[in-house]
VOGU-3710 file (C-alpha; in Angstrom, 3 decimals, decimal comma):
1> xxxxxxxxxx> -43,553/20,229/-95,576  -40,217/20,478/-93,609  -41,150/23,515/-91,671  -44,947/22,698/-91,294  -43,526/19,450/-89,303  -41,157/21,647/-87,490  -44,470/24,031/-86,389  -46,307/20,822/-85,287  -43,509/19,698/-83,287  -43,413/23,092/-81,199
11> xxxxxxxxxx> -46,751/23,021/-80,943  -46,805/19,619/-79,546  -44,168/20,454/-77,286  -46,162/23,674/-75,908  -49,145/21,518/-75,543  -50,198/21,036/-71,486  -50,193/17,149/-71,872  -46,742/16,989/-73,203  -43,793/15,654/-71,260  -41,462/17,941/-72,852
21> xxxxxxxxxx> -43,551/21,147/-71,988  -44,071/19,372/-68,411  -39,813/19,280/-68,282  -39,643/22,874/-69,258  -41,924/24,191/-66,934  -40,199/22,163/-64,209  -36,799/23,718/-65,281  -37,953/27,265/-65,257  -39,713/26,620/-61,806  -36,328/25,427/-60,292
31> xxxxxxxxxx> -34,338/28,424/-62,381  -36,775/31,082/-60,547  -36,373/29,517/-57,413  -32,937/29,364/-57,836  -32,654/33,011/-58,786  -34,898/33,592/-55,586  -32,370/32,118/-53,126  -29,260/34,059/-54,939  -31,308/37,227/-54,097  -32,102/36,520/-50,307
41> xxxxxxxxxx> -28,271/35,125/-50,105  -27,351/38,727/-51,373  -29,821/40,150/-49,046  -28,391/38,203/-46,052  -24,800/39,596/-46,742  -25,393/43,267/-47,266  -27,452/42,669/-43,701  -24,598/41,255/-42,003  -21,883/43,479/-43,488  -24,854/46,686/-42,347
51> xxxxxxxxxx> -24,999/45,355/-39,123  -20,985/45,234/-38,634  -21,018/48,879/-40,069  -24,232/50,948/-38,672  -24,326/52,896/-35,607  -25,505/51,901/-32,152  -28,158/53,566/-30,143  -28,477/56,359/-32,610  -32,026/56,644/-31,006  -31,093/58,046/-27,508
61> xxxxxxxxxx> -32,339/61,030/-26,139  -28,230/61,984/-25,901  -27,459/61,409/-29,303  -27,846/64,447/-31,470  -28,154/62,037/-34,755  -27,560/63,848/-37,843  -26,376/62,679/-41,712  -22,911/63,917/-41,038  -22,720/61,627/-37,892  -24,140/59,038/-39,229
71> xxxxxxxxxx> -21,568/59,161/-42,457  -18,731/59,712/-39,594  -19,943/56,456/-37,543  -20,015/54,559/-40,120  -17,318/55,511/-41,759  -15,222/55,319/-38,062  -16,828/51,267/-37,863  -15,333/50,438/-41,386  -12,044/51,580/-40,051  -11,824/49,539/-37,639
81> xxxxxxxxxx> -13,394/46,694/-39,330  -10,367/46,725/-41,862  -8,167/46,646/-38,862  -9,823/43,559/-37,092  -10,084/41,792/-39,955  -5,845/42,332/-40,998  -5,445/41,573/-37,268  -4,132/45,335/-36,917  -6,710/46,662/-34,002  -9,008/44,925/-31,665
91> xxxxxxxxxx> -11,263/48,228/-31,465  -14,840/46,775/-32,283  -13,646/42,981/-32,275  -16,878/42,301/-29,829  -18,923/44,077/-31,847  -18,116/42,324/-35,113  -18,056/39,151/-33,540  -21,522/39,723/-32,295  -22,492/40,427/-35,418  -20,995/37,223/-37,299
101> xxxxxxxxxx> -22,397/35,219/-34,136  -26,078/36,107/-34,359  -26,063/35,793/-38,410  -24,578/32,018/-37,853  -27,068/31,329/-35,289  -29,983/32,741/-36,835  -28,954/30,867/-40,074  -28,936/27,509/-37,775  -32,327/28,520/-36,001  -33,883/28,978/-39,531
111> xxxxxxxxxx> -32,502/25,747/-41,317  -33,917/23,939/-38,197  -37,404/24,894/-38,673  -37,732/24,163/-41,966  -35,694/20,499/-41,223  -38,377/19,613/-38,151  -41,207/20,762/-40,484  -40,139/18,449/-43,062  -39,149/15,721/-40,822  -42,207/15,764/-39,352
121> xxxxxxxxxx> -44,815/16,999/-41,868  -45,659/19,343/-39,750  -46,302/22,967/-39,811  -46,326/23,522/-36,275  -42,945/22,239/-35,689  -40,176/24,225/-34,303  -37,051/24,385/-32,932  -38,637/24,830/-29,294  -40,889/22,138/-30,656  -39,413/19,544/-28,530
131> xxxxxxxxxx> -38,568/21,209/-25,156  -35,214/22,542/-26,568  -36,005/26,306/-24,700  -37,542/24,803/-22,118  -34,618/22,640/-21,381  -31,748/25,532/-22,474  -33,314/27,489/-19,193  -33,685/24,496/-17,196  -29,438/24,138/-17,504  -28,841/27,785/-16,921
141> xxxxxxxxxx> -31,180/27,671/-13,512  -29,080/24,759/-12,102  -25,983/26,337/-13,100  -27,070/29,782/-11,373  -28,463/27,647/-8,231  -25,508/24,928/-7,459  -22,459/25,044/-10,085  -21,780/28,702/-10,256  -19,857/28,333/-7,570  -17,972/24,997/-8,242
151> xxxxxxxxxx> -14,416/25,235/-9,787  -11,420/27,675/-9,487  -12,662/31,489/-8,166  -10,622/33,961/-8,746  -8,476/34,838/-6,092  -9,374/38,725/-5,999  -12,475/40,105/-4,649  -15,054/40,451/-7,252  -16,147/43,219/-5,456  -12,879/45,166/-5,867
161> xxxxxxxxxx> -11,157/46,582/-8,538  -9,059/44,442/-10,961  -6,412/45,337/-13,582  -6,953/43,313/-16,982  -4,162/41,897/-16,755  -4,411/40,326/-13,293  -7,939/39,174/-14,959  -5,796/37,235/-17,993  -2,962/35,877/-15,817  -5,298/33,675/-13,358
171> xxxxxxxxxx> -7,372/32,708/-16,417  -3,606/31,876/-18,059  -2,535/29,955/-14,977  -5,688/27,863/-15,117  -5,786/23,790/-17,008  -7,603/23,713/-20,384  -11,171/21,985/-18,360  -10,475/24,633/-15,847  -10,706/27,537/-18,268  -13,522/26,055/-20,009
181> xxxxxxxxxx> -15,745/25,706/-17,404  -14,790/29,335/-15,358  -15,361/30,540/-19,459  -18,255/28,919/-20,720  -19,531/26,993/-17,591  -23,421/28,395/-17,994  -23,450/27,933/-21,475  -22,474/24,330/-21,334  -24,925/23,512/-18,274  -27,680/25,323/-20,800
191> xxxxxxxxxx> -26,532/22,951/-23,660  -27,317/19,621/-21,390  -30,308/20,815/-20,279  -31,404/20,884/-24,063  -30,253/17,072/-24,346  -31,464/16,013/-20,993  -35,209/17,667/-22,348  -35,245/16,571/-25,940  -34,110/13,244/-24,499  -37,348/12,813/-22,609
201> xxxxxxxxxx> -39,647/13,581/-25,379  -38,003/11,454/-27,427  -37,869/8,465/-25,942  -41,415/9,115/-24,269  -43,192/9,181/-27,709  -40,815/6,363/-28,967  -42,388/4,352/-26,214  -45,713/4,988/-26,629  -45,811/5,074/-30,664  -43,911/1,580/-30,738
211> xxxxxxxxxx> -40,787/2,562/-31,809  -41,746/5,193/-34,039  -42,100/9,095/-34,226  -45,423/10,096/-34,986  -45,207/13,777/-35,764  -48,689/14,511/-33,514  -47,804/12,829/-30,523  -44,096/14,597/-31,110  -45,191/17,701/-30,805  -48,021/17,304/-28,137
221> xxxxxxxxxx> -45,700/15,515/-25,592  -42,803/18,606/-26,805  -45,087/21,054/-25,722  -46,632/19,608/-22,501  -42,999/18,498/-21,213  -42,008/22,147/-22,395  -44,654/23,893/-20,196  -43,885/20,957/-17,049  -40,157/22,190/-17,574  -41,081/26,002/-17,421
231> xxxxxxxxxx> -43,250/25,453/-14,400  -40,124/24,557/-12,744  -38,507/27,203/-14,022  -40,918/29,232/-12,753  -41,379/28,209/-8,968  -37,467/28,199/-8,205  -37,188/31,485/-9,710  -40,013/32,395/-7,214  -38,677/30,813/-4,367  -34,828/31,770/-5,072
241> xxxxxxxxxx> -35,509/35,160/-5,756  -36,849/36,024/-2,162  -34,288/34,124/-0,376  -31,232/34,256/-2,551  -29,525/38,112/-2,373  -29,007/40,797/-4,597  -26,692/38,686/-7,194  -28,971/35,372/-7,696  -31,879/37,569/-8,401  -30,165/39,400/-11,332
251> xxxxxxxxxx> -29,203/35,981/-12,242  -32,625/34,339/-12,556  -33,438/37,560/-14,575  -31,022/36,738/-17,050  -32,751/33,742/-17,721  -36,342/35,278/-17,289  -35,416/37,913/-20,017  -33,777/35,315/-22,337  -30,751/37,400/-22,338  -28,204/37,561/-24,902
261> xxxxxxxxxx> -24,450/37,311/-24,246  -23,646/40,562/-25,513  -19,667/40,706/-26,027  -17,859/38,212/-28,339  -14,443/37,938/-28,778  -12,779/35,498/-32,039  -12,167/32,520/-29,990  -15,897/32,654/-28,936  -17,089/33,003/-32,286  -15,004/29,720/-33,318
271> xxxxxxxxxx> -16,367/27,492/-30,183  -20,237/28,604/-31,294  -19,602/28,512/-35,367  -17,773/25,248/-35,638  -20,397/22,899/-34,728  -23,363/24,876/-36,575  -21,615/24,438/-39,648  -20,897/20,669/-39,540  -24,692/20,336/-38,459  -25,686/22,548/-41,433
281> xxxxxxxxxx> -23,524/20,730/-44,146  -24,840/17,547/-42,546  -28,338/18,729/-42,622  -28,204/20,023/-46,284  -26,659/16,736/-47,350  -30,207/15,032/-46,306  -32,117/17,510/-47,959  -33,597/15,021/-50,642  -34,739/12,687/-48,019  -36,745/15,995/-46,696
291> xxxxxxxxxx> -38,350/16,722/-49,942  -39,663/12,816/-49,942  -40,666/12,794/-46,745  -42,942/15,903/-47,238  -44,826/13,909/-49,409  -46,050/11,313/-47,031  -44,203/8,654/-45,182  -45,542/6,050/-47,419  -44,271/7,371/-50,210  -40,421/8,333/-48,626
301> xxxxxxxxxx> -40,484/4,604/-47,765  -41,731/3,202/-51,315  -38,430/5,777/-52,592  -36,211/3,946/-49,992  -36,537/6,479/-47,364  -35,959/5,466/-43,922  -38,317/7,866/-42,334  -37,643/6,940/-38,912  -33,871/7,121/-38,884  -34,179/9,981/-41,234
311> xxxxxxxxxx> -36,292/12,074/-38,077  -33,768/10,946/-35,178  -30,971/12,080/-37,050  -33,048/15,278/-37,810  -33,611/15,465/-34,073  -30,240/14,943/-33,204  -28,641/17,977/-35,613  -31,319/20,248/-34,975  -30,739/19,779/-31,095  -27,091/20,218/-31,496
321> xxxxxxxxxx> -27,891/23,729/-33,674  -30,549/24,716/-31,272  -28,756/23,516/-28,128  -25,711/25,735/-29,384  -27,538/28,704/-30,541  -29,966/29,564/-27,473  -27,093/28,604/-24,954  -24,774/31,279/-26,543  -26,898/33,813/-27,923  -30,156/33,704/-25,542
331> xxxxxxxxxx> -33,510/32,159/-26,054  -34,671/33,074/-29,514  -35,519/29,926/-31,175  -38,702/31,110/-32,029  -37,176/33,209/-35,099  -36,605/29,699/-36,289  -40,484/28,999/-37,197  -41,142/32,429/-38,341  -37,823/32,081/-40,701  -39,418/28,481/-42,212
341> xxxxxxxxxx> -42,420/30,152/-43,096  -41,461/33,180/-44,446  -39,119/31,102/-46,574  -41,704/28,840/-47,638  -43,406/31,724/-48,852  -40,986/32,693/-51,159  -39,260/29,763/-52,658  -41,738/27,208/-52,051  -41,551/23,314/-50,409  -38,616/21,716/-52,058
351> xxxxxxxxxx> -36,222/21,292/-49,814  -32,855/22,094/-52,038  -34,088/25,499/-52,275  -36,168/26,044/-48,664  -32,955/24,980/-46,430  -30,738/27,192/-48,028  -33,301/30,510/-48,286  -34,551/29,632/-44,571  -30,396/29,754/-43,587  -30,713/33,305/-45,023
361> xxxxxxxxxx> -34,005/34,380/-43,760  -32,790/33,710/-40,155  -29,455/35,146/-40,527  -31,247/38,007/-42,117  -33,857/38,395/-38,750  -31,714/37,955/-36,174  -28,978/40,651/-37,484  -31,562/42,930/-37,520  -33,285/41,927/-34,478  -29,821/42,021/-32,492
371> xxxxxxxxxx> -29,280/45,606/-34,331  -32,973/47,129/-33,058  -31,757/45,669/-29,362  -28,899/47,952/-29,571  -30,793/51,228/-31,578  -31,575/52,911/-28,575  -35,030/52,921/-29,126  -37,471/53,188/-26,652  -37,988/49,586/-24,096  -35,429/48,005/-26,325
381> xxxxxxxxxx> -32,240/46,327/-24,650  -29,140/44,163/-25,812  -29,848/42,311/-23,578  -33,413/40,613/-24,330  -33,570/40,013/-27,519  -35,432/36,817/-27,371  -38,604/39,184/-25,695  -37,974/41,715/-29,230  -37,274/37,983/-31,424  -40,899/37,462/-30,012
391> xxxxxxxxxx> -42,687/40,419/-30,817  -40,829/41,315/-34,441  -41,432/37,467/-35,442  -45,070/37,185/-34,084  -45,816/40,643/-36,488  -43,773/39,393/-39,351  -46,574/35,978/-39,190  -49,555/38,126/-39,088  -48,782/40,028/-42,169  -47,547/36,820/-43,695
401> xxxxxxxxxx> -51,219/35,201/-42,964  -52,786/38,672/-44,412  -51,192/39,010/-47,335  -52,134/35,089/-47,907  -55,772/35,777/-47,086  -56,055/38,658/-49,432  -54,130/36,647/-52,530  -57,691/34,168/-52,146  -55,110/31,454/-49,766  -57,766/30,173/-47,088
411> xxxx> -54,555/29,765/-44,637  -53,604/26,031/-45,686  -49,646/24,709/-45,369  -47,924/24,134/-48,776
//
């Protein structure tokens, strides 16, 4: 009788209706997911420690690229990887730096797609979502037009030539604002543009929705404020470029291209990491109030969810990430949409396991993105990778869409 009871119990327990079973299935859900992040983290670091150790433009016509100098390359990066990181040789610090740079920021760009999506219910939301591109370039043209020149020069010609250390001892000789601004002058200009942008949009729509942030009218005004801001953009770069000389046209084409600031050093590498990783701590502290939210504002605000103050502090970190990323590492905040989705895909909606598997899936893109810029391969440059961010991301959604078509999906958002 014993074990006949203890039969009818399991059986109960398997049954669909149970709350037990229901538990169970829940737990082995969140243990595959889990398992599922663990494997994209591991993914993400062999990526980044790949991208510190392959070989640049091994696709040039004038490299004769073979296994031996592959293994030799390679072999010759680790070396000096060692030594940077014992503080024994700055050989390759840029590179590395690079390297650790674009994984942070593509980690940031990627968290804050899946945070604005979930903020705002909204599958079309982005880190450009709100004019943050728009207003990135917007900075660096008024830098390049009127503040390039404001502040200590340096008191040799540019045009001549200039030891490295005369280059250090002005920049030693200068106060700490001084040094900032003759360091990281653009950059900072490119960051207030983002704030000056978002700004707009966001107290536009607060206006008109009553106080509130309705996702729609979010992401409508974002876009045509965006396009207003890139008209601009547009018609100085036109009108600048005829007029200005040799140097302000290779200037605006920096900011045409989206370029990325290819060499790094440690200090730079501090001043961009620092404040994307108090934004991401801060951002996966709120993750709950995400997962409620995705659910339906009603139903975040029956759990105690403030969903307004929960989307302006959303706004807020995710401007600061974006801001910080595109201003140092060029205009590729569109990996951070792609890297939502492709997430989404593969661990699902909740939030405690989407932020941290989009944090990977951007770091992941952008290392290799920033690597193909530097391959050698044919029309590829260092020095737009927010043009190759474009094309790689916009082919990663298509097949992402396909393979969803032919697994009988009919294209909805879960």
């Amino acid at each position: 009788m014993a074990k006949h009871a203890k039969q009818t119990s399991r059986i109960q327990a398997r049954t669909s209706g149970n709350e037990y079973a229901q538990a169970e299935k829940q737990r082995r859900g969140m243990r595959k997911e889990s398992y599922r992040v663990m494997l994209l983290a591991v993914l993400c670091l062999t990526v980044v420690v790949g991208g510190m150790l392959a070989p640049t433009y091994i696709f040039t016509a004038s490299n004769e690229f073979t296994l031996s100098v592959l293994i030799d390359q390679v072999s010759f990066n680790f070396s000096n990887l060692i030594g940077v990181l014992i503080g024994n040789s700055d050989l390759g610090e840029q590179r590395f730096m690079g390297v650790m740079v674009c994984a942070v920021s593509g980690a940031a760009l990627g968290m804050c797609g899946s945070a604005y999506q979930g903020a705002f219910n909204n599958p079309l939301a982005a880190p450009k979502t709100l004019g943050v591109m728009a207003g990135g370039a917007l900075g660096a043209l008024v830098y390049v037009l009127f503040l390039q020149n404001v502040g200590p020069q340096p008191p040799f010609n540019a045009s001549a030539s200039y030891s490295y250390e005369q280059q250090l001892g002005w920049l030693a000789s200068l106060n700490p604002l001084e040094w900032l601004w003759v360091n990281y002058g653009r950059c900072l200009c490119s960051v207030v543009g983002c704030f000056v942008v978002v700004a707009f949009v966001v107290f536009l729509t607060t206006v008109l929705g009553g106080g509130k942030l309705t996702n729609i009218v979010v992401v409508i005004f974002g876009q045509i404020i965006a396009a207003a801001v890139t008209a601009i953009i547009a018609f100085a770069r036109y009108y600048f470029t005829v007029d200005g000389g040799t140097d302000m046209v290779h200037d605006l084409r920096e900011i045409e291209n989206y370029t990325m600031i290819y060499s790094y050093h440690f200090l730079d590498m501090l001043i961009i990491v620092l404040p994307i990783l108090v934004c991401i701590i801060i951002v996966l502290a709120m993750r709950r109030r995400l997962t409620l939210i995705s659910f339906g504002d009603d139903v975040a605000n029956t759990m105690g969810v403030s969903v307004n103050a929960t989307r302006y502090i959303m706004i807020a970190v995710c401007t600061i990430m974006t801001a910080w990323a595109i201003s140092f590492c060029g205009h590729v905040a569109y990996l951070g949409f792609i890297s939502a989705h492709l997430a989404r895909r593969i661990v699902g909606s909740d939030f405690r396991f989407l932020l941290p598997a989009s944090l990977c899936t951007g770091a992941t893109l952008l290392t290799i993105i920033q690597w193909l810029c530097q391959s050698g391969l044919p029309y590829t440059s260092p020095y737009a990778a927010g043009v190759t961010c474009s094309i790689v991301g916009a082919a990663i959604f298509i097949i992402m869409v396909v393979a969803q078509y032919r697994k009988g999906g009919n294209g909805e958002w879960r």
